[in-house]
C-alpha positions as CSV (number, residue, x, y, z in Angstrom):
1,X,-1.6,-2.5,-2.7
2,X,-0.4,-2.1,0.7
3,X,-3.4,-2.6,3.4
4,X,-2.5,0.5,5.6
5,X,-1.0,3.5,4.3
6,X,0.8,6.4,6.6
7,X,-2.2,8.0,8.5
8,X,-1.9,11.5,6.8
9,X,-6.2,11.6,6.3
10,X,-9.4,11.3,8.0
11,X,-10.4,8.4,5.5
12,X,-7.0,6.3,6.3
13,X,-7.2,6.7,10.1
14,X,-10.8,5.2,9.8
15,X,-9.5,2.4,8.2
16,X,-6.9,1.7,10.4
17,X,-9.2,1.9,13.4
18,X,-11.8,-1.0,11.5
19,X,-8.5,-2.8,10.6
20,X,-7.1,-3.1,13.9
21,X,-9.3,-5.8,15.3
22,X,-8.8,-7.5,12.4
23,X,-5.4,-8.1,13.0
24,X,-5.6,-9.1,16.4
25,X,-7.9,-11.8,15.9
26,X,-5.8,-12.7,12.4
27,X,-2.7,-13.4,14.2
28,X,-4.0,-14.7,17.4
29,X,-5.9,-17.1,15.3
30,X,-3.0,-18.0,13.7
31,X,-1.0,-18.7,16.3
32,X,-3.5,-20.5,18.4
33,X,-3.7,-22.9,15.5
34,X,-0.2,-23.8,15.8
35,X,-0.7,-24.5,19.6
36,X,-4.0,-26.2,18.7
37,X,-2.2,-28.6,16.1
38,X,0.9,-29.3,18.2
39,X,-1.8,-29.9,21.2
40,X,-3.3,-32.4,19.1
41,X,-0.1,-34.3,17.4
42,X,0.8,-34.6,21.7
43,X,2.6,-31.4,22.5
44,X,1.2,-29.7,25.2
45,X,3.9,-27.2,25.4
46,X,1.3,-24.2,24.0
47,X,-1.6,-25.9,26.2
48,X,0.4,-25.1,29.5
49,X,1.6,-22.0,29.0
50,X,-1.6,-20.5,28.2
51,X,-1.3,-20.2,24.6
52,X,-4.4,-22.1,23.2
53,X,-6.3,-18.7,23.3
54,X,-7.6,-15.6,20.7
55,X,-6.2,-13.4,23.6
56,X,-4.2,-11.2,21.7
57,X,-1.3,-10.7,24.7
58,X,-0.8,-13.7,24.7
59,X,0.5,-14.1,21.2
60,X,1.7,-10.5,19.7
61,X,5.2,-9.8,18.8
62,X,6.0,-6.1,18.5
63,X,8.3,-6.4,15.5
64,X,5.5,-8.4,13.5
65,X,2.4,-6.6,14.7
66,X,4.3,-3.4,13.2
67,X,4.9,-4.9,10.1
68,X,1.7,-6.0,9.6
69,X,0.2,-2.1,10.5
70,X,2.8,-0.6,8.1
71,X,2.8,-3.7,5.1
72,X,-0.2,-5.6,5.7
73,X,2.1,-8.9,6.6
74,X,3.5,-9.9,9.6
75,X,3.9,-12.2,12.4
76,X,3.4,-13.0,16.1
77,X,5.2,-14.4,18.7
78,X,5.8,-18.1,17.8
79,X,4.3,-20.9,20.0
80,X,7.0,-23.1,21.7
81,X,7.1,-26.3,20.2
82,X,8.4,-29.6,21.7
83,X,9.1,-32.2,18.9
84,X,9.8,-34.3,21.4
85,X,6.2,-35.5,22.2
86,X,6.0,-35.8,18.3
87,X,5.7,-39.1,16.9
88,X,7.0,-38.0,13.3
89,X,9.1,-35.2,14.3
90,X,9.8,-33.7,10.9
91,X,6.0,-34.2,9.5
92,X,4.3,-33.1,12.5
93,X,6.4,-30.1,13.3
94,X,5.7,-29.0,9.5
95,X,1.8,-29.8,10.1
96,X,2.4,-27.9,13.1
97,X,4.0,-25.0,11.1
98,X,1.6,-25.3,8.4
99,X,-1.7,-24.8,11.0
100,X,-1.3,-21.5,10.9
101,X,-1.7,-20.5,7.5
102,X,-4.4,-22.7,6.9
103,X,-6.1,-21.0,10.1
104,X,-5.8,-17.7,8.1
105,X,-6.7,-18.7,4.5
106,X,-10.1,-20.6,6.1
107,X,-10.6,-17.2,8.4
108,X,-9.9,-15.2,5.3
109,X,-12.1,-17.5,3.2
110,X,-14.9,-16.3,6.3
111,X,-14.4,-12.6,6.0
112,X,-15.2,-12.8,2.1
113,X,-18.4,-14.5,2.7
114,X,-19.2,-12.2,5.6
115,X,-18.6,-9.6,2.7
116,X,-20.7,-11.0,0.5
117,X,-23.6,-11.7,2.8
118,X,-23.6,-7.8,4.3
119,X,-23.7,-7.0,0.4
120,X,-26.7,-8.5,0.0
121,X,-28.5,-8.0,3.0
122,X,-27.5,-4.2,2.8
123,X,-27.0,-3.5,-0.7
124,X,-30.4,-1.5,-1.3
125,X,-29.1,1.4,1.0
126,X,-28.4,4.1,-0.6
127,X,-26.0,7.4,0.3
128,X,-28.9,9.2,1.3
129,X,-30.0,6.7,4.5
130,X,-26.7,8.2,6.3
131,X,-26.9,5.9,9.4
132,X,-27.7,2.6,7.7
133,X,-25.1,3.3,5.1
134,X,-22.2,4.4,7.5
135,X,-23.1,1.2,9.3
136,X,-23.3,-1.1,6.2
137,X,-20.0,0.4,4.8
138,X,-18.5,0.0,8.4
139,X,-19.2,-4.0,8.5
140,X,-18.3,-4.3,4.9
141,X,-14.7,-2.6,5.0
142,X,-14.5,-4.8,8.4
143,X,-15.4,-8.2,6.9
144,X,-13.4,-7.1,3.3
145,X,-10.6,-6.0,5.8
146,X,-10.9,-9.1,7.7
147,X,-10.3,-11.5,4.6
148,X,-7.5,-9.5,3.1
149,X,-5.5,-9.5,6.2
150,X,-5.8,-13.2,6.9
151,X,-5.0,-14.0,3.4
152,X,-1.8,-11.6,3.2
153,X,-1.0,-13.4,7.2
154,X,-1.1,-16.8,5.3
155,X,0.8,-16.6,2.2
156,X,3.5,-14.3,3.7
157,X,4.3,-16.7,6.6
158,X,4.7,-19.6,3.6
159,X,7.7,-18.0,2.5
160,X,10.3,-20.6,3.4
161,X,12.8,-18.4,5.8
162,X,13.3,-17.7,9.2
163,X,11.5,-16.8,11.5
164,X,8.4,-17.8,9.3
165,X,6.3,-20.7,9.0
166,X,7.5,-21.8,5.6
167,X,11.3,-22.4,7.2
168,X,9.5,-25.1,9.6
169,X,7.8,-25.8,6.7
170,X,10.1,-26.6,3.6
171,X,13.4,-26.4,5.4
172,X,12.7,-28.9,8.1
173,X,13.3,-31.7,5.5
174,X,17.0,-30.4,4.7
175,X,19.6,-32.7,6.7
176,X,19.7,-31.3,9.8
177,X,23.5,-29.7,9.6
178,X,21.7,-27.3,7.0
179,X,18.9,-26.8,8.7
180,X,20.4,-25.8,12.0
181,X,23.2,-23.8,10.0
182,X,20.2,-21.8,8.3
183,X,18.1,-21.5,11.7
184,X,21.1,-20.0,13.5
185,X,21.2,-16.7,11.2
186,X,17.4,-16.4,11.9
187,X,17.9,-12.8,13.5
188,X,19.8,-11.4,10.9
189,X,17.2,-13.2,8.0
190,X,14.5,-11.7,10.0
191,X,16.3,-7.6,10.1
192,X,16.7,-8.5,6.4
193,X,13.6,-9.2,5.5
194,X,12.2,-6.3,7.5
195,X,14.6,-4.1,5.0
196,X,13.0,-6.0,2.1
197,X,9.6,-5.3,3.0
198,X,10.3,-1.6,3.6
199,X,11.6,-1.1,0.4
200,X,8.7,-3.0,-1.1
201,X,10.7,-5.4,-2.8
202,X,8.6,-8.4,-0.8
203,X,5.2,-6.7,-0.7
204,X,5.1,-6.1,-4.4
205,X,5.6,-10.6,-5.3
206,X,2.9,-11.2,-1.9
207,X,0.4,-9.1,-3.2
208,X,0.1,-10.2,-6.7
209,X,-0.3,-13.8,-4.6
210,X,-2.8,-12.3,-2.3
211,X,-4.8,-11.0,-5.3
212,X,-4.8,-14.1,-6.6
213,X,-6.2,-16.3,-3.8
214,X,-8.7,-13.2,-3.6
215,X,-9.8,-13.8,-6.9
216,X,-9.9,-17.9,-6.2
217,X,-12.0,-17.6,-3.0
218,X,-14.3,-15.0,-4.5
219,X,-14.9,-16.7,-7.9
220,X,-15.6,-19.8,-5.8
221,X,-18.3,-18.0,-3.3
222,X,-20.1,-16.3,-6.8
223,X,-20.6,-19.3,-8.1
224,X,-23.4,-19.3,-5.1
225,X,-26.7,-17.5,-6.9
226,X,-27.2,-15.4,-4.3
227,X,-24.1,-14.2,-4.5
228,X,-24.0,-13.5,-8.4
């Protein structure tokens, strides 16, 4: 399923609106990790230019952000990286790389249990309490909203091509000549891939992936008796 569908009702513009901060504070996460773990490996290229923040403008990249409103996956603007201050230039630029999923698989891994807890605390409202239900089913479609769009965030930036994570990933250990010789295409990869997710043919694969880490994470949190 796509997260956001074209706003033609009441229902879907609702869901947009409870989505949206979601998304900021998905991929402003994520890309603070990245600064966050280059920060730490010695790079304090992010650190200095103000990028080591859940401030949204700091990080959003208007291509990605509108993927992510009309797909459910996207991107932000990357965080410069120095691999020069790296000791291990190809491991810690992939940890680097690789901060930023992890960021939103642990932040999606949050949501669910944020789902799970407003369950239980508010589960015994009914229909008829209007006001307590709107709110319950307000924070629940937040927190549910929350997790899926972390996890789609995650598992699409794996995918190992440009301008995403997985190329700095799994590509970094090619020999450089093919690395560099893949990297310098990265605008037209990136239009195609915007074509491919239009015409579904990405979001279909991602989402059966994103179901399936759903399924993990929330198997995992109901084997909590409370939760059951």
């Amino acid at each position: 399923m796509r997260i956001f569908n074209i706003l033609n009702s009441r229902e879907s513009l609702i869901s947009f609106l409870l989505s949206l901060p979601c998304i900021l504070i998905a991929l402003s996460g994520h890309e603070l990790a990245h600064g966050w773990m280059a920060y730490k490996l010695g790079d304090p290229t992010a650190r200095n230019l103000g990028r080591l923040t859940l401030n949204p403008l700091k990080h959003l990249d208007p291509m990605g952000t509108l993927s992510m409103v009309l797909f459910g996956f996207g991107w932000a603007r990357p965080v410069p990286v120095n691999p020069r201050y790296f000791k291990n230039n190809r491991r810690d630029f992939a940890l680097t790389a690789l901060a930023g999923p992890m960021a939103n698989f642990v932040m999606g891994f949050v949501g669910l249990l944020l789902a799970h807890v407003i369950a239980l605390l508010f589960g015994t409202l009914t229909p008829k309490s209007n006001f307590g239900y709107g709110i319950w089913q307000a924070l629940f479609s937040m927190a549910h909203a929350f997790c899926i769009i972390n996890l789609s965030l995650g598992i699409f930036n794996l995918i190992p091509v440009p301008p995403l994570d997985g190329s700095r990933i799994f590509l970094v250990w090619l020999p450089p000549k093919y690395y560099f010789g893949v990297m310098k295409y990265e605008r037209y990869i990136q239009l195609g891939l915007m074509i491919l997710l239009w015409l579904g043919f990405v979001s279909v694969p991602l989402n059966v992936a994103v179901n399936g880490v759903y399924a993990a994470m929330n198997w995992i949190l109901t084997r909590i008796p409370a939760f059951r």
